[in-house]
C-alpha positions in Angstrom: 13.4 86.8 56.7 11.7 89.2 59.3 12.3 92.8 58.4 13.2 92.4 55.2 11.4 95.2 53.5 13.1 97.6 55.4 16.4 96.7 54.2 18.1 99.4 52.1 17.4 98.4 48.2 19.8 99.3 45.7 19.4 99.2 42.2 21.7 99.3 38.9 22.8 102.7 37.3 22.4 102.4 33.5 21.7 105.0 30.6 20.9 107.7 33.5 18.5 106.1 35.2 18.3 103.5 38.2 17.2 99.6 37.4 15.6 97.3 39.5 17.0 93.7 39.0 15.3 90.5 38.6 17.5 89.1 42.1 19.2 89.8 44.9 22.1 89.2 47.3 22.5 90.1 51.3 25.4 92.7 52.3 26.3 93.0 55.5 27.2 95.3 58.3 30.3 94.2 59.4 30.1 95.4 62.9 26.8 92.7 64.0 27.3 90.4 61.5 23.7 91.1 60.2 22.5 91.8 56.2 21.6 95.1 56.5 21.3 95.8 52.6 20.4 94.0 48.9 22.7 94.4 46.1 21.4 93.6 42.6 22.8 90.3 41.4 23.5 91.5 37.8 24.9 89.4 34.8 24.8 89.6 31.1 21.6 91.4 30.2 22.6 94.2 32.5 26.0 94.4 30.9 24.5 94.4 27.1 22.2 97.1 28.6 25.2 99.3 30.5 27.1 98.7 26.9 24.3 99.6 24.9 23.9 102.9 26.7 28.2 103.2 26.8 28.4 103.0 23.2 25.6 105.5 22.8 27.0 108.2 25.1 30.6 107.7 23.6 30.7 109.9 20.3 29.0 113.1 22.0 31.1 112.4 25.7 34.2 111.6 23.3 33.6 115.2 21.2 33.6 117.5 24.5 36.4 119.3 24.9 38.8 118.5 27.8 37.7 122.1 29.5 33.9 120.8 29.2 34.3 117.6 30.4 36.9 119.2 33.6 34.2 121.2 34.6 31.3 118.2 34.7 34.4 116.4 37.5 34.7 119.9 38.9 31.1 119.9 40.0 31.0 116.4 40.6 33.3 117.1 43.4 31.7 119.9 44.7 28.7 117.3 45.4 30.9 114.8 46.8 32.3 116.9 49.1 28.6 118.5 49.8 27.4 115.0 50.9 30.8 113.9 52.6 29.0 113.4 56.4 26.2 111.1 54.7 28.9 109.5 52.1 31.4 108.6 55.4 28.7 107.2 57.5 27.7 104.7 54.9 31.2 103.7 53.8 32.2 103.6 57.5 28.5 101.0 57.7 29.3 98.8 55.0 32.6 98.4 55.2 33.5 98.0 58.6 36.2 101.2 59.1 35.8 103.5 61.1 33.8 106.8 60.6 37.3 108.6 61.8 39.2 106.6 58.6 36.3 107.1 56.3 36.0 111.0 57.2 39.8 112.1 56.9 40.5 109.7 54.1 38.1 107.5 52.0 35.6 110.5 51.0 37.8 113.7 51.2 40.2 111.4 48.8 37.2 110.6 46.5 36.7 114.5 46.3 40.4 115.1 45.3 40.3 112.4 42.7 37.9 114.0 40.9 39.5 117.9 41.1 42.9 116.1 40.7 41.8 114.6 36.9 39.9 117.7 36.4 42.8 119.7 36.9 45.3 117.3 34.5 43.3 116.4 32.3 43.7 120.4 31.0 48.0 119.8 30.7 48.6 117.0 28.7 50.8 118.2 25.4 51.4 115.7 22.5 54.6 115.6 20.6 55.7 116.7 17.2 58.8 116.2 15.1 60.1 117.9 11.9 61.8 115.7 9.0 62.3 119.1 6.7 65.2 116.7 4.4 61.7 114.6 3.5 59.4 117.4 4.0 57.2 115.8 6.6 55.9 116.9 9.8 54.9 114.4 12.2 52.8 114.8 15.3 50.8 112.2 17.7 47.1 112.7 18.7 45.6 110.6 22.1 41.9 109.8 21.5 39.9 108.2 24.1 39.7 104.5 24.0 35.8 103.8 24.2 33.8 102.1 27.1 36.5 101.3 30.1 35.7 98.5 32.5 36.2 99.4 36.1 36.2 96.7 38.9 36.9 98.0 41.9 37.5 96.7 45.5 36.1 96.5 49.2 38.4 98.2 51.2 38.7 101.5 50.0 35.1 101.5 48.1 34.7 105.2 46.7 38.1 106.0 47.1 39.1 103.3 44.5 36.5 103.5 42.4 37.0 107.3 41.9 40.5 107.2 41.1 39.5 105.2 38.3 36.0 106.6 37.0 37.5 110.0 37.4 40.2 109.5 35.0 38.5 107.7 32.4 36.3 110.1 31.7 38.8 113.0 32.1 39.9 111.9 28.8 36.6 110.8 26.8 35.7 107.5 27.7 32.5 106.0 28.9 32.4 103.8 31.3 30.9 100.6 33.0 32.0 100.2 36.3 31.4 97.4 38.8 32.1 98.1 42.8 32.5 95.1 45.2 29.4 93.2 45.8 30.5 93.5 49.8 30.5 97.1 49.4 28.1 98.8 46.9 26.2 101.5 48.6 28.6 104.9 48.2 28.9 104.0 44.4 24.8 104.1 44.4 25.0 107.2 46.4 27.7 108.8 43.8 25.0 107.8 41.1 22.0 110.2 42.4 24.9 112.9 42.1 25.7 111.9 38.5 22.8 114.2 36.4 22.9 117.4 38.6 26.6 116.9 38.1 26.4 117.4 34.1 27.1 114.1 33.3 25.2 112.6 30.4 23.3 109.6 30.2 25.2 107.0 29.7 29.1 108.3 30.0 28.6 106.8 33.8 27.1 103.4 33.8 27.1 101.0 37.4 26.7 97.5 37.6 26.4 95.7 41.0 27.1 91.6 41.6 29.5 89.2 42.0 32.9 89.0 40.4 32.5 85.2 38.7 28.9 86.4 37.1 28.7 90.4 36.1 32.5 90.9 36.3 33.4 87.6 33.8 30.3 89.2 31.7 32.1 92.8 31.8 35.4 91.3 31.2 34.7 88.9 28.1 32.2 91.7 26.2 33.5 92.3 23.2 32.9 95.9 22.8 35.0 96.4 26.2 38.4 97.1 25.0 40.0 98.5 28.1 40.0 97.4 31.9 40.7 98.1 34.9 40.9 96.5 38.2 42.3 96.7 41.4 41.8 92.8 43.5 43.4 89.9 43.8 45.5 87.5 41.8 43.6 85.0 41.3 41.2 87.5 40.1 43.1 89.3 37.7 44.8 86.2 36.1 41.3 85.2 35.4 40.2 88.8 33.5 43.9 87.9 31.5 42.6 84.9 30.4 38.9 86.0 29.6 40.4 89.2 28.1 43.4 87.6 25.9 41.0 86.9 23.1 40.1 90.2 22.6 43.6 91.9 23.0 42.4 94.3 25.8 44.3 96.8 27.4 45.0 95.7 31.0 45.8 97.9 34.5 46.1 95.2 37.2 46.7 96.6 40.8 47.6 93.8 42.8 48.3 92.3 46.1 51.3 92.9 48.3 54.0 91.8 51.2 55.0 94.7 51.9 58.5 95.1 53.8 59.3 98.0 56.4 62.7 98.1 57.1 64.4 99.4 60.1 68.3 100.0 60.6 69.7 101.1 64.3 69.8 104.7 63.2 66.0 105.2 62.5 63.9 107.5 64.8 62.2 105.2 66.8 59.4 108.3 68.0 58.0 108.6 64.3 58.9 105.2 63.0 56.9 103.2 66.0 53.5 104.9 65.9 53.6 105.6 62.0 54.7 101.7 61.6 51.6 100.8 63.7 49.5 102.6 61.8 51.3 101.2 58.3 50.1 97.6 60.0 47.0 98.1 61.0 44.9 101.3 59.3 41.8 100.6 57.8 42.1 97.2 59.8 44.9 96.0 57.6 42.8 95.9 54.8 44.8 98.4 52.4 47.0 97.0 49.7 49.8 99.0 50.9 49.7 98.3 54.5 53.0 96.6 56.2 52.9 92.8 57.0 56.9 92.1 57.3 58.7 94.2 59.8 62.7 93.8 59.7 64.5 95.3 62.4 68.1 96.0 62.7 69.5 93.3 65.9 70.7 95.9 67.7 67.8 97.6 68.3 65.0 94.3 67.9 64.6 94.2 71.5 63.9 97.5 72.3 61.9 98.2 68.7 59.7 95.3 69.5 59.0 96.0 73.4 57.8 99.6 72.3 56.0 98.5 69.0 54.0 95.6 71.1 53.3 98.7 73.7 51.9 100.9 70.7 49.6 98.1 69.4 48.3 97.4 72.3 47.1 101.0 72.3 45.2 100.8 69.2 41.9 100.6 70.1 39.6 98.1 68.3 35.7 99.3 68.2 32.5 99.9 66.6 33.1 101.9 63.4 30.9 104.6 64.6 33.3 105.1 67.7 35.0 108.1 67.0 37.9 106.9 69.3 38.1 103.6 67.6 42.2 103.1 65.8 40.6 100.1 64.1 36.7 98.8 62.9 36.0 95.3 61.6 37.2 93.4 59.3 35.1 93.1 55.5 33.4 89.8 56.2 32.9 86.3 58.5 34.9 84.4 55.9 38.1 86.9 55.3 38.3 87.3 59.2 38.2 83.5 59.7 41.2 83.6 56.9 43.1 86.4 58.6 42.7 84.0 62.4 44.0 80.8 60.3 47.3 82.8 59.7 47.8 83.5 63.1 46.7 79.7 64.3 49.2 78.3 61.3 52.0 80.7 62.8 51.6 79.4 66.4 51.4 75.9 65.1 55.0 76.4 63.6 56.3 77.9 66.8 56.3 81.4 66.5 55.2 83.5 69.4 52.2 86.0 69.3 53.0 88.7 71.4 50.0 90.5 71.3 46.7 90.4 69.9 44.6 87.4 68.4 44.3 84.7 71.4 46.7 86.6 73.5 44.6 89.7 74.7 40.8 90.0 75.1 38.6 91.7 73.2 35.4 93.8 74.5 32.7 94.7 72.5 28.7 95.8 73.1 26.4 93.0 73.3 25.4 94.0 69.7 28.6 94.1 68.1 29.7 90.6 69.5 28.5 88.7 66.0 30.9 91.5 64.2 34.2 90.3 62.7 36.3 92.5 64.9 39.6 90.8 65.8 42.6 92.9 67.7 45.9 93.7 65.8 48.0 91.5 65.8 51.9 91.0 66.0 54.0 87.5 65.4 57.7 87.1 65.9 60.3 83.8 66.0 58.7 83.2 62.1 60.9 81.8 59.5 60.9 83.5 56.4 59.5 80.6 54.6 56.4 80.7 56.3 53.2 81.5 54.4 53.3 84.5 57.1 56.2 86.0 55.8 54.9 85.1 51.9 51.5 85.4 51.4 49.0 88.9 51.5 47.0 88.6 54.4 45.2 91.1 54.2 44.5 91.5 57.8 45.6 93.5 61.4 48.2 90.9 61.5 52.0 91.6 61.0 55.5 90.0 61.6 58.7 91.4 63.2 61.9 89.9 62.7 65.9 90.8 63.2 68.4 91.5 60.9 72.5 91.8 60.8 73.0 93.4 57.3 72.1 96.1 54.7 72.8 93.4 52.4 70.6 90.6 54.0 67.6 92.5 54.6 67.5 93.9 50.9 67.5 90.1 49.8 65.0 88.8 52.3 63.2 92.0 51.3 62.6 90.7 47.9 62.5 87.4 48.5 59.0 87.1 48.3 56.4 87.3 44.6 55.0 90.8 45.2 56.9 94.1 45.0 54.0 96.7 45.7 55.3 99.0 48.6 58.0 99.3 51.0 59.0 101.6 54.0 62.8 102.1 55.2 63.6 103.6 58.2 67.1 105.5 58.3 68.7 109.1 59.2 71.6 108.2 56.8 71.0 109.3 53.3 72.9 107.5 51.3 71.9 104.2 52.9 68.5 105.0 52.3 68.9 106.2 48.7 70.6 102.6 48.1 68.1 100.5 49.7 65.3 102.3 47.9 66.9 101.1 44.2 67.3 97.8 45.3 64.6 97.0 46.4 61.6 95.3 43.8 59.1 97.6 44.7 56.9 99.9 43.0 56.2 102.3 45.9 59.4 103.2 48.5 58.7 105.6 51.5 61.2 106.7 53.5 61.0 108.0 57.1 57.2 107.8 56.3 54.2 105.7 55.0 51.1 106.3 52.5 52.6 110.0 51.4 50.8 109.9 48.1 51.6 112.7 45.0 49.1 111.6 42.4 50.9 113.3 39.5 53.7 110.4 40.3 53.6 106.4 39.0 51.3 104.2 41.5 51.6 100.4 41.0 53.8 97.5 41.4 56.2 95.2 40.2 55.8 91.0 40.0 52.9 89.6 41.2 51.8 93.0 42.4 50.5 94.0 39.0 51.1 95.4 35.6 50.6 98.9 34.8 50.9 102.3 36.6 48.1 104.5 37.6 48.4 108.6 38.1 48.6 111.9 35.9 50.3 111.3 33.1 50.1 106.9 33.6 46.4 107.1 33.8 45.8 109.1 30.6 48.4 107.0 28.8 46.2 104.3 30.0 42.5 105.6 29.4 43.8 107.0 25.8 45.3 105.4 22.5 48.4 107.3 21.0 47.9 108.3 17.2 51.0 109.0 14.9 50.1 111.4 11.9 52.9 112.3 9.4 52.3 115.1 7.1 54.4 115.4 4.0 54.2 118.6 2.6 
């Protein structure tokens, strides 16, 4: 291919150095649709390697104390946030946001991740118990759990990836991690911080490729007794099966469907602009954004004439556009999966008000190859349709009407993910009901994507098994010891 050497080149990050790989796969730039990068196509001999150096760096990581290792993330931060212009332009590049989203949120985010772990890790107290009618003292120890496998996803590259590198080896573990093949290049750039940083060889180990070749070989290593990953379904009941042998510990953050719900009393003027934006940030693309909107009847028409009004605002443009609400979408293949929802959802009569194949989109000569596609909003859908059922993962969301409290809390749940869910309501009580009835892991009211780390993040059903946060994440990353002393 013509111009090929002057394609960015990135290389695995094992034992503290950077290593070429014997092949190669294209990335590329979302926005024209061209392979602007090569990202090693690892397997097993890189993961032996990354496991080798893991298991090395584990007993001297392992013997820091919590104060030593705070300061190595506190300085790690520092850099992050140093290189935060360079760090948002290439996330904003290979992933397709735009440089706006990967500015105010994906980097500054990955910053906080790191002081945020650095910070906890310094707070955690075990417990102890007297028995003084046996004479035995009993107290509990956490101690790290050894190399921690990280797979991380494409939409929120760095962000995700640092919310579980950072608290790994917070608490003394080493780590291989593997980033999404689509989007690789801030996890390389966060490895040429890793040495000035103070971390050792080895405690930070990352290994690009493809989910079924270096994942499955990360996954099914014996001497990886711990992982983590944030994907798909499909995805993680594959790392069950390949981990089951081995009796792994598992974090799986999942999918969702996530349901906003609006009664007549809700404040339309924060509700319509923040509900757009819980539809369609970061293109869709964010496990928590909203893809079933239930309004109250007697206020559907008028919700859905200014919601339609409000998408139709969003711009869609290049990533680089600092005016742009919305960049494109990951990849050819997910945005041709994201159209066949909306095509399936016209075929079964609902209406598309705005949008895919309703309104036009313009885009630069060079762009016009990128997977752009506008946002999207359905209505007329039955609940049963694989619209109202399955993750999209997309700018495409459905509105629909509802009499009840009752009704809405059942057609809420009715679906196999319980991830997130916004209600909109002035009345307190109503909205302190809803929230315990609902099978959801996350509840916002009166707002969307207000995060306090300290808190439980993570989902119920098919949206995963495990919590992540302060106190969650160190359970996670550590194994609980009970000592009895008998005196």
């Amino acid at each position: 291919m013509a111009g090929t050497k002057a394609l960015l080149t990135l290389e695995n990050f094992i034992n503290g150095k950077f290593v070429p790989c014997s092949s190669y796969i294209d990335s590329y730039d979302p926005s024209t649709g061209e392979v602007y990068c090569r990202v090693p196509d690892s397997g097993n001999e890189e993961i032996e390697a990354a496991v080798e150096a893991a298991r090395a760096a584990f007993p001297g990581w392992s013997a820091r104390s919590p104060q030593e290792r705070s300061q190595v993330l506190h300085r790690l931060a520092d850099l992050l946030e140093k290189s935060l212009e360079d760090l948002a332009q290439a996330e904003s590049r290979d992933q397709g946001k735009t440089i706006t989203l990967a500015r105010t949120m994906d980097i500054p985010r990955s910053v906080q991740n790191f002081r945020f772990f650095a910070s906890s890790i310094l707070h955690h107290t075990s417990e102890c118990t007297h028995m003084d009618h046996v004479g035995c003292l009993h107290y509990t120890l956490r101690a790290p759990v050894g190399i921690a496998g990280l797979i991380s996803p494409w939409n929120l590259p760095l962000y995700l990836l640092t919310w579980k590198v950072a608290p790994a080896i917070a608490a003394g573990n080493t780590v291989i991690a593997k980033p999404s093949e689509l989007t690789s290049v801030t996890a390389w750039m966060m490895c040429k911080l890793l040495e000035t940083a103070g971390v050792p060889p080895g405690v930070v180990n990352i290994v690009f490729g493809t989910g079924p070749k270096v994942g499955e070989a990360l996954v099914s290593h014996p001497e990886v007794p711990l992982i983590s990953f944030t994907g798909s379904q499909p995805t993680a009941e594959r790392i069950a099966q390949l981990s089951a042998p081995h009796c792994k510990k598992l974090s799986l953050e999942l999918g969702g469907k996530n349901p906003a719900i609006i009664f007549e009393d809700a404040n339309l003027e924060e509700c319509i602009p923040t509900t757009v934006r819980s539809s369609f940030a970061n293109q869709g693309e964010i496990c928590l954004c909203t893809s079933r909107i239930f309004v109250q009847k007697s206020i559907y028409s008028e919700f859905l004439k200014k919601f339609v009004a409000a998408t139709r605002m969003w711009k869609v443009g290049i990533p680089s556009d600092p005016s742009a609400s919305m960049g494109a979408l990951i990849s050819k293949a997910h945005l041709e999966k994201v159209r066949s929802y909306v095509k399936k959802a016209r075929a079964e009569g609902a209406r598309i008000l705005c949008g895919e194949g309703v309104d036009t989109l313009i885009l630069p000569p060079k762009n016009q190859a990128g997977y752009f596609m506008l946002p999207t909003v359905i209505t007329d859908i039955k609940d049963e349709s694989c619209c109202m059922k399955e993750e999209i993962f997309g700018p495409v969301t459905c509105v629909v009407p509802f009499d009840s409290e009752e009704e809405v809390i059942q057609r809420a749940n009715s679906v196999k993910y319980g991830l997130a869910a916004t209600v909109w309501s002035s009345n307190v009580g109503r909205v302190h009901r809803v929230a315990k009835k609902l099978q959801s892991g996350l509840v916002w009211t009166n707002c969307w994507l207000i995060r306090e780390l300290n808190l439980p993040f993570g989902g119920m059903k098919s949206s995963g098994i495990g919590r992540e946060g302060a106190k969650d994440s160190y359970e996670f990353f550590t194994e609980v010891k009970t000592i009895t002393i008998k005196h």
